[in-house]
C-alpha positions as a LaTeX table, in Angstrom:
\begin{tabular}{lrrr}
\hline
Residue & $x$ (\AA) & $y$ (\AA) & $z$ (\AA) \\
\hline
Unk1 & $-14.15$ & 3.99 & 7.88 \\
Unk2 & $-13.98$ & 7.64 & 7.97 \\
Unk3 & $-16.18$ & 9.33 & 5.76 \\
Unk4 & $-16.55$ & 12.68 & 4.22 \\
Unk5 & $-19.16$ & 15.34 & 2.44 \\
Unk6 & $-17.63$ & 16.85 & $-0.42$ \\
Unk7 & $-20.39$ & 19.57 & $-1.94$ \\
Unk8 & $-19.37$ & 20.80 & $-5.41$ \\
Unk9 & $-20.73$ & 23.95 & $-6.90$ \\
Unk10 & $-20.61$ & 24.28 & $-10.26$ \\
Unk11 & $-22.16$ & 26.15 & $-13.55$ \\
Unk12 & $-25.02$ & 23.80 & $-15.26$ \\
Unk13 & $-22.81$ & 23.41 & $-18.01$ \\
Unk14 & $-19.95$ & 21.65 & $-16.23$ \\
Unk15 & $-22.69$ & 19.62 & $-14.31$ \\
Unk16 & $-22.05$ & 16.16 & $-16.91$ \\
Unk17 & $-18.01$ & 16.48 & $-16.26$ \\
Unk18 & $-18.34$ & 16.42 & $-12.05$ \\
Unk19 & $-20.67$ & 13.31 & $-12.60$ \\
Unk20 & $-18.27$ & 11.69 & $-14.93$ \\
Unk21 & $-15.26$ & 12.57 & $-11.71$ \\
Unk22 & $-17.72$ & 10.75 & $-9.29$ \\
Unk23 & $-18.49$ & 7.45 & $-11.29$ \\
Unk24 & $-14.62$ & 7.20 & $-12.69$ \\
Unk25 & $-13.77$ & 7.55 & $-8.34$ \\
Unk26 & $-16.08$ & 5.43 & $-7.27$ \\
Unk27 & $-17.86$ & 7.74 & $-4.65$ \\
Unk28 & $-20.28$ & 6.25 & $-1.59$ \\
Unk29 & $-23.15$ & 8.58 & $-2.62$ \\
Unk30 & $-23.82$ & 11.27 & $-5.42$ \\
Unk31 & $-26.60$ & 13.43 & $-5.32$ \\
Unk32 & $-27.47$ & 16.94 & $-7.72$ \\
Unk33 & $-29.39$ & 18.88 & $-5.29$ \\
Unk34 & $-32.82$ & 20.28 & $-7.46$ \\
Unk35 & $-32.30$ & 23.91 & $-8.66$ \\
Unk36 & $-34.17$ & 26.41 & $-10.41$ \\
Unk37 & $-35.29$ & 25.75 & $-13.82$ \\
Unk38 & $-32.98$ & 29.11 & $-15.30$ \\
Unk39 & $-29.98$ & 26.31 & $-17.08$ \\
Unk40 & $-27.46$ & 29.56 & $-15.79$ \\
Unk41 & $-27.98$ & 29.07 & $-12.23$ \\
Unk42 & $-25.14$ & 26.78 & $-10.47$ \\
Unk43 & $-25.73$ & 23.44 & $-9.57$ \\
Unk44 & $-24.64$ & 21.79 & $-6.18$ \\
Unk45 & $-23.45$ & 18.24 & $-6.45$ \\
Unk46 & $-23.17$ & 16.39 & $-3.01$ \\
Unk47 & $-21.37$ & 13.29 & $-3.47$ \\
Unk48 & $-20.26$ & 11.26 & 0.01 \\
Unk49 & $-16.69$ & 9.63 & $-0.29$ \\
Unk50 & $-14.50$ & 7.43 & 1.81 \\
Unk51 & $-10.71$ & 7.68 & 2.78 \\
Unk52 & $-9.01$ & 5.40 & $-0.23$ \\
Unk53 & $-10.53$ & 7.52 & $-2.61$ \\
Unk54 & $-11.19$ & 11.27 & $-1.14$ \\
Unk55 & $-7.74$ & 12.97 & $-2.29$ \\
Unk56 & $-8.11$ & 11.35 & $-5.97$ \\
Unk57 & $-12.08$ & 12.79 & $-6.76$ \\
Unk58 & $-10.28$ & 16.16 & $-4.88$ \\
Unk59 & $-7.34$ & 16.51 & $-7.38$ \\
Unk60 & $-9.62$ & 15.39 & $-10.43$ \\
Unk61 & $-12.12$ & 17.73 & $-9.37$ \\
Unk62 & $-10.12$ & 20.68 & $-9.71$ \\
Unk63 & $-8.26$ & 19.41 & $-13.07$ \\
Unk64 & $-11.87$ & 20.03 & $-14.12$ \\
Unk65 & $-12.16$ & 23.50 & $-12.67$ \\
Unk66 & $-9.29$ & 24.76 & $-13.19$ \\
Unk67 & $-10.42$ & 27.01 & $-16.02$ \\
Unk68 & $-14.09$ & 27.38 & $-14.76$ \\
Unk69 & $-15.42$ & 30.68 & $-13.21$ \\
Unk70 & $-17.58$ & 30.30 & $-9.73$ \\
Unk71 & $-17.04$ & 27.01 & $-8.68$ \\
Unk72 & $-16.36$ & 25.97 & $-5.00$ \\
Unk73 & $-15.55$ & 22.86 & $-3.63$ \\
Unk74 & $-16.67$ & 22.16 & 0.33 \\
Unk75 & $-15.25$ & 19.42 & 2.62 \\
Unk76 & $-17.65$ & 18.31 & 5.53 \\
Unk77 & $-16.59$ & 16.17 & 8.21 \\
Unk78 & $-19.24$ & 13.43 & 9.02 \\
Unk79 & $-19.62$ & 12.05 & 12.28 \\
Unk80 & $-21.98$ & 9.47 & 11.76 \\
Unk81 & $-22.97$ & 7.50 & 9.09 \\
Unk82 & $-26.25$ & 5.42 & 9.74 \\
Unk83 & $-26.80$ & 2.64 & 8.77 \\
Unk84 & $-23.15$ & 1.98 & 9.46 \\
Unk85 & $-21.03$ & 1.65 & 6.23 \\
Unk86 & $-19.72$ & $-1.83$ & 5.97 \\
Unk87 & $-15.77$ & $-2.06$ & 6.85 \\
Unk88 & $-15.19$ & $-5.18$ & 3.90 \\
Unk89 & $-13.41$ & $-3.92$ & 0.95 \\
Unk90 & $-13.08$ & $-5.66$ & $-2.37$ \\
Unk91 & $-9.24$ & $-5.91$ & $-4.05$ \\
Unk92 & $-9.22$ & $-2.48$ & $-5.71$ \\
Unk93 & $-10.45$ & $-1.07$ & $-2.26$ \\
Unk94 & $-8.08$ & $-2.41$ & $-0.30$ \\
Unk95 & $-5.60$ & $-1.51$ & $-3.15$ \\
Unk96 & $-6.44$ & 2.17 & $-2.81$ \\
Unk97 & $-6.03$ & 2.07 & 0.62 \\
Unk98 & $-2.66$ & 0.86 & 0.66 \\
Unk99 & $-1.40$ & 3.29 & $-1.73$ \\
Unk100 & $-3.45$ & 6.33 & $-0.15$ \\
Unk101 & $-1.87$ & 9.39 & 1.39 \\
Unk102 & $-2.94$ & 10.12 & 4.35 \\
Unk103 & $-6.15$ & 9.50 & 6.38 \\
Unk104 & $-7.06$ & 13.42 & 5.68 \\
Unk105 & $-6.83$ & 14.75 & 2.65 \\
Unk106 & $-3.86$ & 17.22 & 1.60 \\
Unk107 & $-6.93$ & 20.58 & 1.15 \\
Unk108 & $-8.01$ & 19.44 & 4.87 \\
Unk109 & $-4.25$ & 19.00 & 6.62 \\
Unk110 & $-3.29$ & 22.49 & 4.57 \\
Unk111 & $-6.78$ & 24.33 & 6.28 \\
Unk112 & $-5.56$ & 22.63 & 9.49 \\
Unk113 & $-1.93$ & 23.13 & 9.40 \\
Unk114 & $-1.71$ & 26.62 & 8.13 \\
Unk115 & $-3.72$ & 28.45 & 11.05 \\
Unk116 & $-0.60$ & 27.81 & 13.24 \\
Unk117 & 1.33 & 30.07 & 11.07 \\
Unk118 & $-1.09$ & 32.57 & 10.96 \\
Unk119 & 0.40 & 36.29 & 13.17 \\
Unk120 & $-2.66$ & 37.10 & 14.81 \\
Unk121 & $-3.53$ & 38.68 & 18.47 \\
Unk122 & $-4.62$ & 34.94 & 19.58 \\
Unk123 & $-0.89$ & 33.86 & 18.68 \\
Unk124 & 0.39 & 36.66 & 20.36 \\
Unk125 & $-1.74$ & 36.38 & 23.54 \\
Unk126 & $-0.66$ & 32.96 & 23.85 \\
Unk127 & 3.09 & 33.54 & 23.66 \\
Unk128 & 2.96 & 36.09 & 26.47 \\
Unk129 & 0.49 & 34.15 & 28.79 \\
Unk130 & 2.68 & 31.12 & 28.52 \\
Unk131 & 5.82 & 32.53 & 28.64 \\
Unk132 & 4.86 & 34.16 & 31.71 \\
Unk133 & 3.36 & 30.99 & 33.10 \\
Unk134 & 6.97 & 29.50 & 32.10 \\
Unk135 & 9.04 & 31.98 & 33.37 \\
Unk136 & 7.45 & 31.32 & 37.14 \\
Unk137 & 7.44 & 27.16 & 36.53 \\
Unk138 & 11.08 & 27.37 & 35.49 \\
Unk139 & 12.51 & 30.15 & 38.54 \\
Unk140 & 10.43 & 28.68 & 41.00 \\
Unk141 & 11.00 & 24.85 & 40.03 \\
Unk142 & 7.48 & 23.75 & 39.41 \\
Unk143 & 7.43 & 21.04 & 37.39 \\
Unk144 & 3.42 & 21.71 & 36.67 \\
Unk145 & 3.41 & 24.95 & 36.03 \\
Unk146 & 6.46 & 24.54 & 33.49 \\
Unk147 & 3.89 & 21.83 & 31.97 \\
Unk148 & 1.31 & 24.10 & 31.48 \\
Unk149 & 3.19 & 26.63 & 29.89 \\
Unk150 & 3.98 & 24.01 & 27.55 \\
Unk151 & 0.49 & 22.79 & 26.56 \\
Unk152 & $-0.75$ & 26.59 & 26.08 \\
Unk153 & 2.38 & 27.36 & 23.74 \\
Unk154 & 1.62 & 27.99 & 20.10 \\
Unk155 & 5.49 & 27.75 & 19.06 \\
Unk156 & 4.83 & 23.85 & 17.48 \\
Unk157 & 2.35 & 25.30 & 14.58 \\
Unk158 & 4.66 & 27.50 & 13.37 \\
Unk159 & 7.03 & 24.78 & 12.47 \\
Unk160 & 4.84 & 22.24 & 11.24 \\
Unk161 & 3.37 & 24.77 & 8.89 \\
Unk162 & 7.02 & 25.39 & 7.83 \\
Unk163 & 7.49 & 21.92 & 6.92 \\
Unk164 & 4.24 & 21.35 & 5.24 \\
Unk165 & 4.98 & 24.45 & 3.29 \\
Unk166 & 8.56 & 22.76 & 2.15 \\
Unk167 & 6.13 & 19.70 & 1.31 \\
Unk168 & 3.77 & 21.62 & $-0.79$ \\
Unk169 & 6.17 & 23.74 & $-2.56$ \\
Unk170 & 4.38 & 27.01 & $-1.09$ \\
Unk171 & 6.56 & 29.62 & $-0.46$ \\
Unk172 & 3.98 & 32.25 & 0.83 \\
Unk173 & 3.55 & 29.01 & 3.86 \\
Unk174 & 6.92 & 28.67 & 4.25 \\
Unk175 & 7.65 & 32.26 & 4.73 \\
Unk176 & 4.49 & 33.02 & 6.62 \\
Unk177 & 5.78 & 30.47 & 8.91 \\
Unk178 & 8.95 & 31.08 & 9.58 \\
Unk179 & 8.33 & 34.96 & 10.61 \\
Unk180 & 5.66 & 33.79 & 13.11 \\
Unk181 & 8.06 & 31.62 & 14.68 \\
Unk182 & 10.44 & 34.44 & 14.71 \\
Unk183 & 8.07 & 36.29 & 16.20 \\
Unk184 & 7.09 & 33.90 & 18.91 \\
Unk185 & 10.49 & 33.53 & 20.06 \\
Unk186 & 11.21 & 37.41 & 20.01 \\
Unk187 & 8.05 & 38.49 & 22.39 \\
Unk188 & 9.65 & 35.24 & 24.74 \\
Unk189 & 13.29 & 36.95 & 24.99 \\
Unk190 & 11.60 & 40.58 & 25.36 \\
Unk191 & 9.19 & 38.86 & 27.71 \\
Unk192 & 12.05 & 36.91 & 30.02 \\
Unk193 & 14.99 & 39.04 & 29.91 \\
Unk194 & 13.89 & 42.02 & 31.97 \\
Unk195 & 12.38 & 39.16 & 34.60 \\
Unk196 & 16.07 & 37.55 & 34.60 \\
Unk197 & 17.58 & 41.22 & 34.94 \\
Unk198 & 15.12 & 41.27 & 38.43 \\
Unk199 & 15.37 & 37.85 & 39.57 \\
Unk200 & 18.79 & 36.08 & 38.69 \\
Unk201 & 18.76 & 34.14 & 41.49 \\
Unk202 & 16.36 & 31.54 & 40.13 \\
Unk203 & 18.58 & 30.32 & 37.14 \\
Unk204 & 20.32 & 27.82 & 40.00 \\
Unk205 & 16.27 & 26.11 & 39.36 \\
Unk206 & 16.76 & 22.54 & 38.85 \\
Unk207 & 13.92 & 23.31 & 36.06 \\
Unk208 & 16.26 & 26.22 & 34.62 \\
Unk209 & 19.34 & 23.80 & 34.67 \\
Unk210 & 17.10 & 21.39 & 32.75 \\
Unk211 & 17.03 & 23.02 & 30.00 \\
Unk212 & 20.71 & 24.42 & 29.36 \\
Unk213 & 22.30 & 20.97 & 29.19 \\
Unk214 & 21.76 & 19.23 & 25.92 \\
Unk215 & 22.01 & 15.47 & 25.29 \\
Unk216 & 21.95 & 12.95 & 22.86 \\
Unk217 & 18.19 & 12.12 & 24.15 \\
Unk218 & 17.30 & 15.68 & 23.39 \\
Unk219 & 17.50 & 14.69 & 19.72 \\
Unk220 & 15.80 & 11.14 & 19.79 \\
Unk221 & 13.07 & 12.92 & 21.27 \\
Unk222 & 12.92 & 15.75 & 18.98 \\
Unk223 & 12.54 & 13.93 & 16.45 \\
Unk224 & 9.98 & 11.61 & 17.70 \\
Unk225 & 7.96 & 14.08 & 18.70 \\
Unk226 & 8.02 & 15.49 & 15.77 \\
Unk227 & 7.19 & 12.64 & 13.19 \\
Unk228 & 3.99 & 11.50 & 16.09 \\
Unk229 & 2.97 & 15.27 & 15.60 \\
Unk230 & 2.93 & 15.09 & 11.81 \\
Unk231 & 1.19 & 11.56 & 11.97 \\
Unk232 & $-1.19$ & 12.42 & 14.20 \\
Unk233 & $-2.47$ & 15.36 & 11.74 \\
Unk234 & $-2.17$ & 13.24 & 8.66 \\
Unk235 & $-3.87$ & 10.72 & 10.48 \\
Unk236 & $-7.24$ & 12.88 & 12.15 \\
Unk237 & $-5.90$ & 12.38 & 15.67 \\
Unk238 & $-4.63$ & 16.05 & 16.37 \\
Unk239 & $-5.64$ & 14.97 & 20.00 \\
Unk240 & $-2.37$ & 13.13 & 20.17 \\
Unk241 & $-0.70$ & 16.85 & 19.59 \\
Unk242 & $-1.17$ & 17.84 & 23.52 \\
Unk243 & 1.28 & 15.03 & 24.12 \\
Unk244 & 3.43 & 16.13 & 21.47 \\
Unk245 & 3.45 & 19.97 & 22.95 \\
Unk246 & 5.17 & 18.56 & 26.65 \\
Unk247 & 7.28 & 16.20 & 24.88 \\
Unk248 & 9.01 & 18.72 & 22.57 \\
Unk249 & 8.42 & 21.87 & 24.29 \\
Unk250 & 10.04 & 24.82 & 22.20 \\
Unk251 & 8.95 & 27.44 & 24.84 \\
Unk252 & 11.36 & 26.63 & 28.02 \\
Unk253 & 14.13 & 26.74 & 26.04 \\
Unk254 & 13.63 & 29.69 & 24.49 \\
Unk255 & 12.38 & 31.25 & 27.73 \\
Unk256 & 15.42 & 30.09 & 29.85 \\
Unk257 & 17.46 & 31.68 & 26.97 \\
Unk258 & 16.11 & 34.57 & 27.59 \\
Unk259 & 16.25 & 34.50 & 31.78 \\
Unk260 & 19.86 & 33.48 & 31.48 \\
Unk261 & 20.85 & 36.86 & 28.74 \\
Unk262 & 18.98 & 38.72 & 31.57 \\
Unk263 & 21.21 & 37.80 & 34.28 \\
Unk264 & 24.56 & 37.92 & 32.34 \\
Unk265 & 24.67 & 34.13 & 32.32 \\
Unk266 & 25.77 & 34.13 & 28.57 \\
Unk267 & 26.95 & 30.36 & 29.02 \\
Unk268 & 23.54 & 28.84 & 30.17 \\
Unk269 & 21.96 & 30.99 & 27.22 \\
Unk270 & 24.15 & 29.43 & 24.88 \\
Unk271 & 23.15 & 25.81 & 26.38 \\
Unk272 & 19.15 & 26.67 & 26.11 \\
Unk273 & 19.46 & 28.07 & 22.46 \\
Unk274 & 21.47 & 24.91 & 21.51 \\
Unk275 & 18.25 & 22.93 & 22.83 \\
Unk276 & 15.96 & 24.84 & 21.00 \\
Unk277 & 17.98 & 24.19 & 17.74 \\
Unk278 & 18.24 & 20.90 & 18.77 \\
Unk279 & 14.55 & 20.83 & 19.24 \\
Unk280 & 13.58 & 23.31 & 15.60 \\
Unk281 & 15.31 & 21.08 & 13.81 \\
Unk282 & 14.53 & 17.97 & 14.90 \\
Unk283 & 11.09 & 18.87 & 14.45 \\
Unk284 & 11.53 & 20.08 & 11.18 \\
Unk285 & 13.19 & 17.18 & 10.17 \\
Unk286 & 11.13 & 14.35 & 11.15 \\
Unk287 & 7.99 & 16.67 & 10.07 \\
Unk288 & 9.38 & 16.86 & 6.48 \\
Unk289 & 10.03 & 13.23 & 6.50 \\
Unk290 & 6.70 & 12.05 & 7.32 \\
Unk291 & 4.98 & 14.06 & 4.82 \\
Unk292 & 7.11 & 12.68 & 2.01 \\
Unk293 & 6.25 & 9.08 & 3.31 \\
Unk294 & 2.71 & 9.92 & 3.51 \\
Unk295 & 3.00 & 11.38 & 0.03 \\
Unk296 & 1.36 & 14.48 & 0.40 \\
Unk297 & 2.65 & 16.38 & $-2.57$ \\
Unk298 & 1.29 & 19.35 & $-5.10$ \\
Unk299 & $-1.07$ & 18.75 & $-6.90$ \\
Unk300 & $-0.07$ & 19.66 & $-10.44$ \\
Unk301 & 3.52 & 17.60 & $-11.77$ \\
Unk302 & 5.06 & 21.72 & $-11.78$ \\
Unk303 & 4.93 & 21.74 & $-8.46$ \\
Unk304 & 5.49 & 18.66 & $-7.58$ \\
Unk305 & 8.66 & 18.82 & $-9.28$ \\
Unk306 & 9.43 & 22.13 & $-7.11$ \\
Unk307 & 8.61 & 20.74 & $-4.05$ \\
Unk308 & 11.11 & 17.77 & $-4.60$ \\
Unk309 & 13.76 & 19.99 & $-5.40$ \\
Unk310 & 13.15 & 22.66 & $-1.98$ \\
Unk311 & 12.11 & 19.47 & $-0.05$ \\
Unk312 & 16.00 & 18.22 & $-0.88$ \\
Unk313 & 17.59 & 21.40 & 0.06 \\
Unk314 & 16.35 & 21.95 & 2.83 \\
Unk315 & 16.50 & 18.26 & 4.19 \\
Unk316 & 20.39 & 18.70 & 3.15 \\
Unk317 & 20.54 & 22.30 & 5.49 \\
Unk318 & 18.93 & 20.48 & 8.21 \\
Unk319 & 20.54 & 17.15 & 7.77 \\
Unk320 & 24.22 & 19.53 & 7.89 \\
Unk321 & 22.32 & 21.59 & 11.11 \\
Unk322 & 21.70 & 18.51 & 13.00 \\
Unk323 & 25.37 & 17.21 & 12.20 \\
Unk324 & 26.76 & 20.16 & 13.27 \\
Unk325 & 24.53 & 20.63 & 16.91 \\
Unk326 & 25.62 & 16.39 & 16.99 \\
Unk327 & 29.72 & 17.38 & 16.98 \\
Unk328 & 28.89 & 20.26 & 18.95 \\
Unk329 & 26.78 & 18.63 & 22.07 \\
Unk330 & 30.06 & 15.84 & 21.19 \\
Unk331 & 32.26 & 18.17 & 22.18 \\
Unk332 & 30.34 & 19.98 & 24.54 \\
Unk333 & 30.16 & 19.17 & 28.48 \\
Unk334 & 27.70 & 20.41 & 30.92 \\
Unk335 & 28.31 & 24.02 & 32.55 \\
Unk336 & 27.78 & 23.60 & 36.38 \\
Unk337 & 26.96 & 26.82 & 38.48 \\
\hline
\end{tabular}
């Protein structure tokens, strides 16, 4: 059972209302932590919470303070609990858990999701190191180093953040998101077209060839990988996200787009963007669809109600995307040097 701290800060005066939240929950623990005996000074509830429950006490407790000044709301991860919290759950338990979200709660996935949209010299760093690193794997055929490029990338947070921003009805996400992957994929073609302008005899690379031939597997994958990267963050096991990054890479693609413009090889460019596409998506897609089954939503009904309505146009634009990069790879057959 995984557990978490949730500290509340709040004026004395609202003090009665956030004990209320906790006993109408249900929480593991609640504890006021002593204070000062000046009735202005802000009190700190802690109150310890499980899973089934966590994303219920979160959206009452801001109901609360929505119109309250100073108030802050802290989420601490807890690695142990001792002595260990027993794992049988009465009816309503098991109840909650059924009809849950998601393992972590939609305030943790956002803090977790959104730093991969985030344009900052870290993200930038990264694109050039690995699409350097990618550039060498792909002329000089070594599957490893292509590998490695692909772990390193930070082109999969962009998109995930894009979807969860759909999800959430944010628009300051979803925008956020989409320039950094914009970005991302602009410093790889400035990055690989002057190297394919010097060295255009690597693009007959098996590794190059790879990725300018798209198949019908390129999209079962794509969107694999991207619902088992969305369920591994809704479910606290971003670990499973390394596996994720080789299995959908978004960087060779882009980077053998960008090697084949620089050699004049306009037909193999047009193959790796298709891939990338293919790949975007894909991601996109499955990403949008796992949130919705994991019901991670707004959480006032306004927004809610927005999110359903951009969450339905842009499943429609990529739904109509993905049919149209399905006739075309139909119709399409591999370009042979």
């Amino acid at each position: 059972m995984s557990v978490r701290l949730i500290l509340v800060t709040v004026p004395a005066e609202n003090l009665p209302r956030i004990l209320e939240i906790a006993e109408e929950v249900g929480v593991l623990d609640c504890y006021v932590a002593s204070a000062s005996r000046a009735k202005a000074k802000p009190r700190t509830v802690h109150l310890t919470t499980a899973d089934a429950n966590r994303q219920a006490l979160l959206d009452k407790l801001q109901a609360a303070l929505h119109n309250v000044k100073d108030w802050r709301i802290s989420i601490l991860d807890v690695a142990a609990s001792i002595p260990v919290l027993d794992e049988e759950e009465d009816e309503a338990s098991k109840s909650a858990k059924l009809t849950q979200a998601a393992s972590e709660s939609r305030e943790e996935l956002y803090e977790a999701i959104a730093k991969g949209a985030r344009k900052n010299l870290d993200f930038v760093l990264l694109v050039v190191l690995s699409t350097i690193v990618a550039a060498v794997g792909l002329l000089e055929n070594n599957v490893a180093v292509v590998i490695g490029a692909m772990v390193i990338a930070p082109m999969l947070g962009p998109n995930l953040a894009f979807a969860l921003g759909v999800a959430l009805a944010d628009k300051d996400l979803i925008l956020k998101a989409a320039a950094t992957n914009l970005l991302g994929i602009s410093i790889t073609l400035a990055l690989t077209i002057p190297i394919g302008i010097l060295w255009p005899d690597g693009l007959s690379s098996p590794e190059v060839m790879t990725r300018t031939v798209v198949g019908f597997d390129s999209i079962a994958v794509a969107l694999a990988s991207g619902a088992a990267a969305t369920l591994s963050l809704t479910s606290g096991l971003s670990s499973a996200l390394v596996g994720v990054m080789v299995a959908v890479a978004l960087l060779p693609p882009a980077a053998t787009m960008g090697l084949s413009l620089g050699a004049g090889r306009i037909d193999l460019a047009l193959g790796a963007l298709t891939l990338l596409a293919v790949n975007i998506v894909c991601v996109n897609l499955a990403a949008q669809g796992v949130f919705r089954m994991r019901r991670i939503t707004p959480r006032t009904w306004y927004k809610k109600a927005k999110a359903r309505q951009a969450g339905r146009i842009n499943a429609l634009i990529l739904l109509l995307l993905l049919v149209a990069l399905v006739v075309l790879l139909y119709f399409n057959t591999p370009v042979a040097i």
